[in-house]
N, C-alpha and C positions, 0 to 999 in steps of 0.2 A: 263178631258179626256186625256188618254194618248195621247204621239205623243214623235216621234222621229224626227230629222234630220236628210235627206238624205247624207249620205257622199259620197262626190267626192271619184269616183275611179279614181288613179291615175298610168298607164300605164308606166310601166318603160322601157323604149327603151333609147340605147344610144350607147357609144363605150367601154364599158369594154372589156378586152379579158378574155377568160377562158386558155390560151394557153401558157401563158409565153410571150417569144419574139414573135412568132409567131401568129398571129391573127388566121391561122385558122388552123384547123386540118386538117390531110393528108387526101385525097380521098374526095364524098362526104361531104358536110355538113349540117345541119338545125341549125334553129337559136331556143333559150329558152329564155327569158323576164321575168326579176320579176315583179313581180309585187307591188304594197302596194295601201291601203285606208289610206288617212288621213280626220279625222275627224275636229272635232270643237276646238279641243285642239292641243299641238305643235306639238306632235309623231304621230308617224304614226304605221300601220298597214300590216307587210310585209311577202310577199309569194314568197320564193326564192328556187332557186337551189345552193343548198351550196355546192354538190361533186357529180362526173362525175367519174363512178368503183374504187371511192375513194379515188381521186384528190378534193382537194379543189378547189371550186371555189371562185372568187371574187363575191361581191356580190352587190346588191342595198345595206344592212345595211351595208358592210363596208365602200362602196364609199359616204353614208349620211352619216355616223357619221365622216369622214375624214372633209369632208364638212361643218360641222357643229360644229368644233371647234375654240373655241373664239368667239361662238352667240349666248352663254345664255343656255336657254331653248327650243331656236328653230331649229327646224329638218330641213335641208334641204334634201331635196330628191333627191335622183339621179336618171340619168335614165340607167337602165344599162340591155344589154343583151349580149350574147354570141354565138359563132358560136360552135357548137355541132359535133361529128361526126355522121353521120346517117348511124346507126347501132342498133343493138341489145346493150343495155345499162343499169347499175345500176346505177342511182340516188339518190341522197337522196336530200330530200325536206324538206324545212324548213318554220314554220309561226310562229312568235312572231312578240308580239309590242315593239315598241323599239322609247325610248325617248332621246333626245341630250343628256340632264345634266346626267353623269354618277351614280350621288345620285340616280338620280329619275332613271333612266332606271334600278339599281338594285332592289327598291323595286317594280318599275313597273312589272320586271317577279317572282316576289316572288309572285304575284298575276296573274298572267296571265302566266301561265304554255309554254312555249314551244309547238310547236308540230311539232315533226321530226321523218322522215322513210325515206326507200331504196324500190322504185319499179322500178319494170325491163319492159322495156322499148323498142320498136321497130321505131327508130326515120326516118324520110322520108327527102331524099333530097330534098334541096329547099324547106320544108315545114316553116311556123312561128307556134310555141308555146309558149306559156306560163305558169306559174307557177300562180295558183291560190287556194282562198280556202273561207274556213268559220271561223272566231277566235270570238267568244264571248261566256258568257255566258252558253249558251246552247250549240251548235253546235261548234266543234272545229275539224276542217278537213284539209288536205291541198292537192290536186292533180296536175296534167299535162292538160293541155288541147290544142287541136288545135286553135290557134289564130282565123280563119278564120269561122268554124263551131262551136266551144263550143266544140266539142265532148272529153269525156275526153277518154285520153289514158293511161292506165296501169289502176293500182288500188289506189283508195283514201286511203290518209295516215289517219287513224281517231282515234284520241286520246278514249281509250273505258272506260266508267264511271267507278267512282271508285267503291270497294269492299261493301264501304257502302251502293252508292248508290244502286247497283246490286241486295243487300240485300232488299233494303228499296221495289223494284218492286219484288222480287221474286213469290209474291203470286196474282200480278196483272192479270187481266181478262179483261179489256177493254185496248182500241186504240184508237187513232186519228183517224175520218172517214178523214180527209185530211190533206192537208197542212197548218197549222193553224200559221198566222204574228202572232207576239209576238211583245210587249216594253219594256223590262225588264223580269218584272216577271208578263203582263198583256197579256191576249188571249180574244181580244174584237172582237165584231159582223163587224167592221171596218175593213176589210182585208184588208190595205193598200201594195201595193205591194214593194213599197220603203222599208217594214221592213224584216228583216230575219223571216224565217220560222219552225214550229215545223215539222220535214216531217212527213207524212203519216205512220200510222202504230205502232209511238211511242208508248210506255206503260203508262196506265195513272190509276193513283191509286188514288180513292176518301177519300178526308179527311174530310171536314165539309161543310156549305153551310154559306156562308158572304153576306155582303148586293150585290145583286143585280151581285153576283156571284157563282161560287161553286170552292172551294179551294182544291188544289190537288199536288198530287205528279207527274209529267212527266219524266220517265227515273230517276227519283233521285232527281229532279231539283222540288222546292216548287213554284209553278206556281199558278197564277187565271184565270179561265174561265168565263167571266162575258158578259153582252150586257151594251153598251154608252149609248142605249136611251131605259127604261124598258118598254117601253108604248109603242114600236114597238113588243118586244117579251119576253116572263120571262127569267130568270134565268134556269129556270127549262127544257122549251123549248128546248134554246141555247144550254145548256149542252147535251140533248139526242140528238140533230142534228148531235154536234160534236166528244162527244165520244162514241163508239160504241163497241157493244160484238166481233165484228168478223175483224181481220186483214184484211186492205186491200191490204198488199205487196202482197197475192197471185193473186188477180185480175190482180194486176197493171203488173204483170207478165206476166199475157194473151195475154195483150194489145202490139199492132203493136211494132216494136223499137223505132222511131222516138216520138209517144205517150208516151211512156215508157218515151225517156230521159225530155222531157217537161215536164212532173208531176212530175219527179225528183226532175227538175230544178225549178218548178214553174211558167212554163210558159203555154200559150195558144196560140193553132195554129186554122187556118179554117180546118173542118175535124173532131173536136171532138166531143164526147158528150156531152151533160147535164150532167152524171153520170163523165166524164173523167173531165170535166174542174169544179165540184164541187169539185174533190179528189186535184187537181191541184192548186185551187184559193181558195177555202172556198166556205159559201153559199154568195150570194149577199144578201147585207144587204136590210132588207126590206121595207125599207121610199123611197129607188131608185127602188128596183123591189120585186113590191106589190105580184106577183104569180112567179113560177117557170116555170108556163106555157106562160110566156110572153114572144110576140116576141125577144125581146132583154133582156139583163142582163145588167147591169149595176154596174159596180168595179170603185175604185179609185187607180190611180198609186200614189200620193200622197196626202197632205191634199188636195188641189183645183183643183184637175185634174182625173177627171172621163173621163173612157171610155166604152166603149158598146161593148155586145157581139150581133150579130147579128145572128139570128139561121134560117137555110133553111128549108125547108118542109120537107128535111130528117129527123131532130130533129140534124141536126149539125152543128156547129157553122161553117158561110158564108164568115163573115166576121168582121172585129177588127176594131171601128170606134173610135178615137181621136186623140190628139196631137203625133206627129210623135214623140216626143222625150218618150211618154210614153207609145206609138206602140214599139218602141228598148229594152224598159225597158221589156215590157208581154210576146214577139215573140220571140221565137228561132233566131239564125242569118240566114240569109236564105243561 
């Protein structure tokens, strides 16, 4: 059975300036925070503001690897943000991994490409943002976002598939009906929400059918669609549940804004539907909920921690019932 570990996200706040001698800039200000995930291993994983209308910034990677000289292998992390002018602004953003030993950190980005852009920006006095994103395998994104709501501001930086792959989907006809967790190169009946997700809509090209899966291309990326426990549903099933003839970016268009950003995001609010928080979470696997007509649904935030979707006589989800820390993980910020 596959499985990942949750990686700590690790918040970077501290005292860098972006300003020279001067801490802050003239006039109003907002403050930007990089960010980074470090995982199981020493590096880490960073979402930073590197330049400000084309000013370099300091950064979380520079203040880690300053830090982390004469300690081996291991990254210390810094925590660093900046006071901003709030104004109308061209950023550029930056997400690579980045490892202490300079060996390993040059072949670490031989392998793990960068991803930097300039988006233009409208920043608010006294507001906190931060600098976040997505860096793996599949999904390699990096945007701005409001500290306090999620809400992202400007436009996501998104590294766009190569030439190959572009090629490899060109003749494709089916889509993800949702937002389908992955671990690696695995898309199981197990929606755990602790993993990243394939969003809604992707391109998905059939190649063959393997044990107790069906093998496929997603966007370019050689991916498996399979079920953990066959004796709950086929192979065959699974696959027509989740990939489908008809895109559902146009639906998810329809839908409120606030719904809109939580399918985005992958999350679940009280308010939605069966149909919205299906596109949003995947289907609930079916050893936890036997029907789709059942009062409640039942997800897991990670391996040992399930929680419930609880549905009103509207047909809309009432209420979110489990552990508060995997309530933070499903919910929008409120």
């Amino acid at each position: 059975m596959h499985r990942t570990r949750l990686l700590a996200t690790v918040l970077l706040f501290g005292a860098a300036t972006a300003y020279g001698a001067d801490p802050l800039p003239p006039g109003p200000a907002a403050i930007v925070a990089d960010t980074a995930n470090r995982g199981s291993h020493d590096g880490g994983t960073f979402f930073v503001l590197a330049e400000v209308d084309g000013k370099s910034m300091r950064t979380a990677i520079d203040s880690s690897l300053q830090a982390s000289r004469g300690r081996g292998n291991l990254l210390s992390i810094q925590h660093v943000e900046r006071p901003v002018a709030a104004s109308r602004l061209r950023l550029k953003l930056l997400a690579r991994v980045v490892q202490a030993a300079p060996i390993i950190d040059i072949f670490s980005s031989l392998k793990n490409d960068a991803v930097e852009g300039v988006v233009e920006v409208e920043l608010q006095p006294d507001v906190r943002y931060r600098v976040t994103g997505t860096l793996d395998a599949f999904r390699r994104e990096v945007w701005l976002e409001e500290e306090a709501t999620q809400r992202i501001v400007g436009d996501k930086v998104v590294q766009a598939p190569s030439a190959a792959a572009a090629a490899q989907m060109a003749q494709a006809t089916t889509f993800t009906c949702c937002n389908l967790r992955y671990d690696d190169d695995w898309i199981g009946d197990a929606a755990y929400s602790s993993l990243p997700f394939v969003p809604a809509g992707s391109k998905v090209r059939f190649v063959d059918w393997g044990r107790n899966r069906a093998n496929v291309l997603i966007e370019g990326r050689k991916m498996s669609i399979g079920v953990e426990e066959p004796k709950l549903t086929t192979r065959e099933q699974y696959f027509k549940n989740v990939v489908v003839n008809e895109n559902p970016a146009a639906k998810i268009d329809t839908w409120p804004a606030d719904v809109q950003a939580a399918v985005r995001a992958g999350k679940v609010m009280a308010g939605m539907t069966r149909e919205q928080v299906i596109v949003s979470l995947g289907y609930p696997r079916a050893d936890a909920t036997p029907s789709l007509d059942a009062p409640a649904w039942t997800y897991w935030g990670d391996d040992d921690a399930p929680y419930s979707l609880v549905w009103g006589d509207d047909g809309r989800v009432r209420s979110i019932e489990g552990a508060m820390r995997i309530k933070q993980m499903v919910m929008p910020a409120p």
